[in-house]
DRENDO-358181 format. One record per residue: x, y, z of N, C-alpha, C in turn. Coordinates in steps of 0.02 Angstrom, whole numbers, padded with zeros to 5 digits, always signed. Example, Ala and Ser with C-alpha at 12.3 -4.5 7.8 and 13.67 -1.06 7.14 Angstrom:
REM residues 2
+00660-00284+00390+00615-00225+00390+00660-00165+00390;+00642-00112+00354+00684-00053+00357+00645+00002+00394;
END
This chain:
REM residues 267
+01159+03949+00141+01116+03976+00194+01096+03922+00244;+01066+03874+00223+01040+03816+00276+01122+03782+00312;+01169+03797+00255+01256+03763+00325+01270+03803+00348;+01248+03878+00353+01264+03914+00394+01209+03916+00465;+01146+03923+00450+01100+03907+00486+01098+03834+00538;+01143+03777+00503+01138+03711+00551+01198+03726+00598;+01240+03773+00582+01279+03781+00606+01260+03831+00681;+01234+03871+00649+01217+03903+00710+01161+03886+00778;+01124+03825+00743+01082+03781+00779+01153+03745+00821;+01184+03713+00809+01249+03677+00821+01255+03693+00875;+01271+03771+00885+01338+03803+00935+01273+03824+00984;+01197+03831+00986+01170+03843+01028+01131+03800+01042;+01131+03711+01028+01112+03675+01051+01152+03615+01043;+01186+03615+01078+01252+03571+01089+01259+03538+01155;+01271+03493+01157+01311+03438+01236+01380+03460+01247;+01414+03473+01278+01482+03489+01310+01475+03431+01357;+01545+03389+01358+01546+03332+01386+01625+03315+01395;+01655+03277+01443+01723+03278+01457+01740+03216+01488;+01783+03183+01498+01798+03117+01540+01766+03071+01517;+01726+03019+01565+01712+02958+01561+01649+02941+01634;+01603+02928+01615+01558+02917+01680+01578+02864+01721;+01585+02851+01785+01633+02800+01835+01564+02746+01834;+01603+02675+01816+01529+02615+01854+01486+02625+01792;+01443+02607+01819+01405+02595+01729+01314+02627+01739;+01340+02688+01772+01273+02722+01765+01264+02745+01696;+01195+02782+01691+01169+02803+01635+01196+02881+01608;+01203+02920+01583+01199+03010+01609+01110+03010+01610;+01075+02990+01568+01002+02998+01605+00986+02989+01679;+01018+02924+01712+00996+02914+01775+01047+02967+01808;+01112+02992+01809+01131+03027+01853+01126+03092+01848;+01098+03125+01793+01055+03203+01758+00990+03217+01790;+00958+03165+01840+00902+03145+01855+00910+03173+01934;+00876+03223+01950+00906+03232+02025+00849+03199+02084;+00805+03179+02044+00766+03116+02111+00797+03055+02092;+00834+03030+02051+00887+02971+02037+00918+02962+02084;+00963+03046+02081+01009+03033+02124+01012+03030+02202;+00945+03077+02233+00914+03063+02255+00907+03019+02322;+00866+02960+02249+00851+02906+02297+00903+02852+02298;+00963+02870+02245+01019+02809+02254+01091+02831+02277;+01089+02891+02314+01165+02915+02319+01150+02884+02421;+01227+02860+02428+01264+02834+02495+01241+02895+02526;+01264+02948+02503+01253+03000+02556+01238+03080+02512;+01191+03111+02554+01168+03178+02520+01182+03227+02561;+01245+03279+02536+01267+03309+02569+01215+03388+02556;+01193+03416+02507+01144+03474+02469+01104+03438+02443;+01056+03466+02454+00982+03455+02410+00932+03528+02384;+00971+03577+02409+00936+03623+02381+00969+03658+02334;+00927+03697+02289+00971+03724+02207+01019+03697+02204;+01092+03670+02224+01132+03609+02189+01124+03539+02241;+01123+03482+02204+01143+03434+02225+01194+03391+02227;+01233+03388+02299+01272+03355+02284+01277+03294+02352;+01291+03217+02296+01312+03183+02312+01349+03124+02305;+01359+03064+02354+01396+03034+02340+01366+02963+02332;+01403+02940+02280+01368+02876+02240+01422+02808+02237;+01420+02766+02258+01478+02714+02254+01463+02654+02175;+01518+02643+02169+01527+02596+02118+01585+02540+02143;+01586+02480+02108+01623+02449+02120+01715+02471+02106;+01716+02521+02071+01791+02563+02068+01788+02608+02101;+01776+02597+02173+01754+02670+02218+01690+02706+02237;+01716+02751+02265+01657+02803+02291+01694+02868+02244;+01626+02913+02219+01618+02971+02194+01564+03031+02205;+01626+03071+02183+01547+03131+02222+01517+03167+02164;+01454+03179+02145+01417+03174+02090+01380+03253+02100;+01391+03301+02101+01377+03381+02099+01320+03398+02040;+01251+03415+02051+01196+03404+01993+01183+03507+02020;+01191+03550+01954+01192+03622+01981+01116+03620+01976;+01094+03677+01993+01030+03704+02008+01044+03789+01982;+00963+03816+02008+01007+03872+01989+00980+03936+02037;+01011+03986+02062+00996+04024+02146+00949+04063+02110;+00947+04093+02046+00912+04160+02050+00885+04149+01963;+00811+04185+01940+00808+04171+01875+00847+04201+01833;+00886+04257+01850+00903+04283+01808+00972+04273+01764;+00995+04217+01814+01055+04154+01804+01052+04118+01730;+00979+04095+01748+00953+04039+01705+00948+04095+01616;+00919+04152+01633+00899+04197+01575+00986+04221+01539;+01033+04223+01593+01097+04246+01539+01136+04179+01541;+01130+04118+01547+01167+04066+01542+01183+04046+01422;+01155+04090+01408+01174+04077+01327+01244+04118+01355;+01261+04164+01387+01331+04200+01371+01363+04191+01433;+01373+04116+01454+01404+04092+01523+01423+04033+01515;+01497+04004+01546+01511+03990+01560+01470+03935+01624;+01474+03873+01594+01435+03827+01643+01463+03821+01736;+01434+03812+01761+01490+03801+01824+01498+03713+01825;+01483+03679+01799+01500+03615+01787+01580+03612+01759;+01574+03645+01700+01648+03649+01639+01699+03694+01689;+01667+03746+01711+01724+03773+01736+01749+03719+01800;+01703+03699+01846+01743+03645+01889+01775+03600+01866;+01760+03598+01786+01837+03536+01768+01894+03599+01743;+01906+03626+01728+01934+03669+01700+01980+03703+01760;+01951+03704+01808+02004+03735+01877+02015+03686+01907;+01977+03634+01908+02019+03527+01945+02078+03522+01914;+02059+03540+01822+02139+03519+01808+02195+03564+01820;+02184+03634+01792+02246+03642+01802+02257+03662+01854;+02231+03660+01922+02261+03653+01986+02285+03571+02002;+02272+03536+01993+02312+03476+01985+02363+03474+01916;+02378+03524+01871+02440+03530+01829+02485+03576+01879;+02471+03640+01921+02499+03661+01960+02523+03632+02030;+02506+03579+02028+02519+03537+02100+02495+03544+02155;+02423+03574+02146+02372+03583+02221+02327+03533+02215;+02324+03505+02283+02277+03475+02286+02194+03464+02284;+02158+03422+02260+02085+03441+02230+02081+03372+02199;+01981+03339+02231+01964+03284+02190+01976+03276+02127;+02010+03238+02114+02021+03221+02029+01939+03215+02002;+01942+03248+01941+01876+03256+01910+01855+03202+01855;+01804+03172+01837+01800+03094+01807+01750+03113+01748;+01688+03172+01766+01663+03182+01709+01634+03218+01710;+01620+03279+01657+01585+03343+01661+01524+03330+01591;+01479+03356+01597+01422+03360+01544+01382+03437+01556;+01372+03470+01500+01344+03537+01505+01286+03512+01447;+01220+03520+01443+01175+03537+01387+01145+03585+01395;+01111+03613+01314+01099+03674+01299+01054+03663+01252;+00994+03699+01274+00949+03703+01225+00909+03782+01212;+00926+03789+01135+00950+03872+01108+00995+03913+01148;+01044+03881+01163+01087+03932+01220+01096+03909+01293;+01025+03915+01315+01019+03909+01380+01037+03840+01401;+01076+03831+01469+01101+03772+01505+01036+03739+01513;+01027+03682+01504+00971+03648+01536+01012+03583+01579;+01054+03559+01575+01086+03524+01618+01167+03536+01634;+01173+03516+01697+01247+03544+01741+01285+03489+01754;+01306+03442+01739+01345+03382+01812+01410+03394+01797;+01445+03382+01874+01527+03369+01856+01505+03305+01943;+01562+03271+01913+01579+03197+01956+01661+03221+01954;+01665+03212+02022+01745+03207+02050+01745+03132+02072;+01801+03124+02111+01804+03079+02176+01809+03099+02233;+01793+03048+02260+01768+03069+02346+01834+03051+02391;+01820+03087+02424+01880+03102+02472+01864+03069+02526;+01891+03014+02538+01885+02940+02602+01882+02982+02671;+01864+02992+02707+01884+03003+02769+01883+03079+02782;+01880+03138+02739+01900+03191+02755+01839+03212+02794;+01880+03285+02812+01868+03325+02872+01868+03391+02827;+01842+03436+02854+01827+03514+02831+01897+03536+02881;+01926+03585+02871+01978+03619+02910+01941+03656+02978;+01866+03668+02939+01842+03709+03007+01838+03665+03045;+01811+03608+03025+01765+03544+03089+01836+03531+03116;+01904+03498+03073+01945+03502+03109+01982+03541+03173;+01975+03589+03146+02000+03638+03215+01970+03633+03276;+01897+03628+03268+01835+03643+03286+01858+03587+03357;+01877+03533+03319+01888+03464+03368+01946+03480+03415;+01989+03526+03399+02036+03527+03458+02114+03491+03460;+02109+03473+03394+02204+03452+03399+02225+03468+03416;+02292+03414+03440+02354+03451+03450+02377+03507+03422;+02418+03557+03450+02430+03613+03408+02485+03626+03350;+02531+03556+03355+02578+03543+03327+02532+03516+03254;+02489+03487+03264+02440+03462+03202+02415+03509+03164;+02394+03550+03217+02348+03605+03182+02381+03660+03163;+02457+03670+03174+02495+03694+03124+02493+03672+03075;+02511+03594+03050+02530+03576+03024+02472+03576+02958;+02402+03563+02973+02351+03563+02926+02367+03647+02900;+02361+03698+02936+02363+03761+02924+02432+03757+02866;+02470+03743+02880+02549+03756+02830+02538+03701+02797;+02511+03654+02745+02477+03631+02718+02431+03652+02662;+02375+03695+02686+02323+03736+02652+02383+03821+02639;+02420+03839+02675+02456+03886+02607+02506+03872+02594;+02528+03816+02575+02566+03783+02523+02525+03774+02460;+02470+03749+02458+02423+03753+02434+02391+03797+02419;+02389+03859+02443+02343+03918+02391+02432+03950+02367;+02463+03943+02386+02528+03987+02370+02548+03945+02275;+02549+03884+02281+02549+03874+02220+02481+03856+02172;+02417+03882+02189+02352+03902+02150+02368+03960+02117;+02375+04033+02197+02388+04090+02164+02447+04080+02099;+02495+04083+02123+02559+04067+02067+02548+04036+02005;+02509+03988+01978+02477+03972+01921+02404+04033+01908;+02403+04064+01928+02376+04125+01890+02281+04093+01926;+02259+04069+01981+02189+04037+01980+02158+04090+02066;+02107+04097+02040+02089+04128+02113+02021+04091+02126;+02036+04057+02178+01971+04032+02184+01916+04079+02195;+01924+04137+02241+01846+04171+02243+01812+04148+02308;+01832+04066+02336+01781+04055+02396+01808+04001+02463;+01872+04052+02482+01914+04020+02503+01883+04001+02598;+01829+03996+02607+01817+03981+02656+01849+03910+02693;+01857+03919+02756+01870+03849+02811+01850+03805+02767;+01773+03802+02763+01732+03747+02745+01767+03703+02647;+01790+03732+02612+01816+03715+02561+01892+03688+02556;+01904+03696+02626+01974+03652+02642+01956+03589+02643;+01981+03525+02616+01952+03449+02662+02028+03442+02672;+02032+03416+02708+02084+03359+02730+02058+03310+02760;+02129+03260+02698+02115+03186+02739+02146+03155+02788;+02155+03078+02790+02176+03061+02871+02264+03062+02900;+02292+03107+02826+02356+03110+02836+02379+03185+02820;+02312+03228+02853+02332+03322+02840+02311+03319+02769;+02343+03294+02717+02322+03325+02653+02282+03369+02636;+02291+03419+02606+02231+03463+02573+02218+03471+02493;+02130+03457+02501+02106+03465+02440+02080+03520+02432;+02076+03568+02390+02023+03629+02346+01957+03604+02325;+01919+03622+02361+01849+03614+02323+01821+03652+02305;+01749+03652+02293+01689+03710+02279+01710+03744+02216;+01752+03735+02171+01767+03756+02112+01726+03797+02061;+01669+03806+02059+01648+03823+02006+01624+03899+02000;+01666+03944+02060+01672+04018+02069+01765+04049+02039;+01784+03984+02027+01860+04000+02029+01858+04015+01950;+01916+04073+01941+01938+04103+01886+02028+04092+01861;+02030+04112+01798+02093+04059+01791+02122+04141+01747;+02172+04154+01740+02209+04198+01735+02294+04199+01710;+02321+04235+01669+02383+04246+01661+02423+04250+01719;+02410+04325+01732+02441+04341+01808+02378+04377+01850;+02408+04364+01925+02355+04409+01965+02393+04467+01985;+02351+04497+01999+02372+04569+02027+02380+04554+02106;+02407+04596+02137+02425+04598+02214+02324+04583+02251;+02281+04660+02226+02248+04649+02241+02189+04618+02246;+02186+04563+02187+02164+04503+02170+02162+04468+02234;+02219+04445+02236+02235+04379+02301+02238+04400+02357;+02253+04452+02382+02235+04484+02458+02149+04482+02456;+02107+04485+02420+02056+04495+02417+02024+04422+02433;+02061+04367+02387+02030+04302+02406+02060+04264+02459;+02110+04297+02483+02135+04268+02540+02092+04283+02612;+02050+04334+02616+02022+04393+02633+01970+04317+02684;+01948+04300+02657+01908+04237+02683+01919+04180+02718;+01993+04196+02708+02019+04118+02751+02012+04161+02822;+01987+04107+02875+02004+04145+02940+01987+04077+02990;+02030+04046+03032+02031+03995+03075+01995+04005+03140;+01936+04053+03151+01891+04061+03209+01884+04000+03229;+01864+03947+03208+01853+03882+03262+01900+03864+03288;+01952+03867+03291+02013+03883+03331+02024+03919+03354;+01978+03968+03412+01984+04016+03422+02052+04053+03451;+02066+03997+03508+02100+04035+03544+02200+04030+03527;+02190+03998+03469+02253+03989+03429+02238+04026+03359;+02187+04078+03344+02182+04090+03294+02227+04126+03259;+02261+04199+03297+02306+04234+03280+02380+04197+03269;+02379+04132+03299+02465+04104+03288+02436+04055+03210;+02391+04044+03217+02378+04013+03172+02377+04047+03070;+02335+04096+03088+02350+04133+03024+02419+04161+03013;+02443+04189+03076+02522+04202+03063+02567+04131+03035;+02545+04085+03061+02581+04001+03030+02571+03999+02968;+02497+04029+02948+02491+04012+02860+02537+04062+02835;+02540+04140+02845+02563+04191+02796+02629+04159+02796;+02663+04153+02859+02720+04117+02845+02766+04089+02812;+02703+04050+02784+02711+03982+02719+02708+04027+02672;+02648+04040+02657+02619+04077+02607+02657+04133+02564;+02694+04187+02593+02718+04240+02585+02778+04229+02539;+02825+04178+02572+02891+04182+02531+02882+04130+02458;+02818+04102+02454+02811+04060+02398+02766+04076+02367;+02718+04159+02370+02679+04188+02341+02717+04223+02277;+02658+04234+02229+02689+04287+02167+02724+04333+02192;+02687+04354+02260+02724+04441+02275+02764+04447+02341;+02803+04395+02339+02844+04373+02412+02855+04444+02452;+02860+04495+02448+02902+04551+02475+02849+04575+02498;+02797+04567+02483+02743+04610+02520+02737+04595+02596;+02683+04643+02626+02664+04627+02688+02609+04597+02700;+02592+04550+02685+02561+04467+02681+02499+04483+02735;+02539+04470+02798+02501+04474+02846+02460+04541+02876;+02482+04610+02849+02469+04649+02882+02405+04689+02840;+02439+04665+02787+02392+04670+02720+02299+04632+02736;+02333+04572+02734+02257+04524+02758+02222+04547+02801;+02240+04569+02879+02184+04574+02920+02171+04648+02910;+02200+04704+02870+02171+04756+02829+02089+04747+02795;+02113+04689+02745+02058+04672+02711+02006+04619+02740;+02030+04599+02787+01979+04532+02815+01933+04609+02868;+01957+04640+02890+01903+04686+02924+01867+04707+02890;+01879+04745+02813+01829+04770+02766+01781+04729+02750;+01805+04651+02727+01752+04601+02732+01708+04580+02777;+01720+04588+02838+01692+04597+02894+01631+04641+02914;+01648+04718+02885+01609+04773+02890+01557+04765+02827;+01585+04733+02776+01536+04743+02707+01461+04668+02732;+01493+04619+02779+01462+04584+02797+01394+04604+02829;+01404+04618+02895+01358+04678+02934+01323+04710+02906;+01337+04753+02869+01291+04793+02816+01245+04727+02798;+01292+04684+02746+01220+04652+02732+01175+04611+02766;+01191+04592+02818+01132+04549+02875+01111+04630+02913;+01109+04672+02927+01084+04741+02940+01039+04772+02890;+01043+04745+02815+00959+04759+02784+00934+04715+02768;+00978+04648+02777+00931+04595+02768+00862+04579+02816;+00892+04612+02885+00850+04646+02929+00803+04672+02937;+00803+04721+02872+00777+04786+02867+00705+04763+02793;+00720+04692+02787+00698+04690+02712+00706+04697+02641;+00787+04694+02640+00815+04729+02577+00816+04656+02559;+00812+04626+02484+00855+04566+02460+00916+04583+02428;+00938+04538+02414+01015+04543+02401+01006+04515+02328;
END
């Protein structure tokens, strides 16, 4: 009775932990979010998650401390999935699938009776990058800004194809660095899967949309499906005609909600 009982203490108060901490911080000092705080290079969030970036003599790293949006998060986290673990868990095997994404250095989840009481995942930091939106935003050449665009679906074309949907495929979760490259970020909405269904990935594709580019926007998404289409799970489909189907519904479901947010409804 009592090894069954320590046992079950065990599995609901346990550390989940992965990698190796970069530099020779503490996990107390970097679990610590006025630590990090007052010693990170640069603070990109400070509200419900923190994230930033912290240098060591083997580099710069970006140090992600979760928070949490709503209580009721915090109340079912005994039957959840951390978003710390899952951001290592979709780093790797999108870097086993060959998409690009900060290599991940160390994840830590604690739990006390169940409930998460601490979140971190540490990637590395990406030297120089740019958001795809800010990029556009600036006005490249257009030969470039193809080129970043066919780039990023090369890159979701072999995510989807390893069975992963990110869920939050916005501009802003593109980085590229000072040679186009694209990384995947914001990970810890992404789901990992056998196979997807058609309407899975039309759905998360549903979000990509190159507006800060305005007036190249339409050659521009046509440049991604392009890519995208013949190196997707479901090459034969209609890629493109499909998407701005569903990017309008997303559009309309949007409206609605800033129209009662209006009105006083919460979400």
């Amino acid at each position: 009775m009592l090894a069954v009982k320590g046992r079950i203490l065990k599995i609901f108060n346990h550390q989940h932990r992965a990698g190796k901490i970069p530099g020779d911080w503490s996990l107390t000092d970097i679990g610590n979010s006025q630590w990090l705080l007052n010693n990170a290079e640069k603070t990109y969030k400070r509200k419900i998650n923190i994230v930033a970036r912290l240098a060591t003599g083997n580099g710069q790293f970006l140090v992600k401390l979760f928070g949490w949006r709503h209580w009721i998060h915090r109340v079912l986290s005994p039957f959840m999935v951390s978003r710390a673990w899952q951001s290592w868990r979709v780093a790797r095997a999108l870097i086993a699938a060959g998409v690009g994404t900060p290599a991940p250095r160390y994840v830590f989840t604690g739990r006390c009776c169940g409930f998460i009481t601490s979140n971190l995942y540490i990637s590395d930091y990406i030297t120089g990058h740019r958001t795809i939106r800010r990029y556009l935003k600036s006005g490249p050449p257009e030969e470039q800004a193809r080129q970043a665009v066919r780039n990023c679906a090369r890159n979701v074309a072999h995510m989807h194809s390893a069975g992963i949907l990110h869920r939050d495929l916005t501009p802003g979760n593109f980085l590229l660095d000072q040679d186009l490259n694209i990384y995947l970020v914001d990970l810890n909405r992404a789901r990992i899967r056998r196979k997807l269904a058609y309407r899975q990935i039309i759905r998360d594709l549903a979000k990509i949309n190159f507006g800060a580019y305005a007036d190249k926007r339409l050659i521009l998404i046509e440049e991604f499906m392009g890519i995208y289409a013949p190196a997707s799970p479901y090459p034969r489909r209609d890629w493109l005609s499909d998407y701005h189907q569903y990017r309008q519904g997303l559009l309309r479901r949007r409206r609605v909600k800033r129209k009662l947010k209006k009105l006083g409804f919460k979400q």
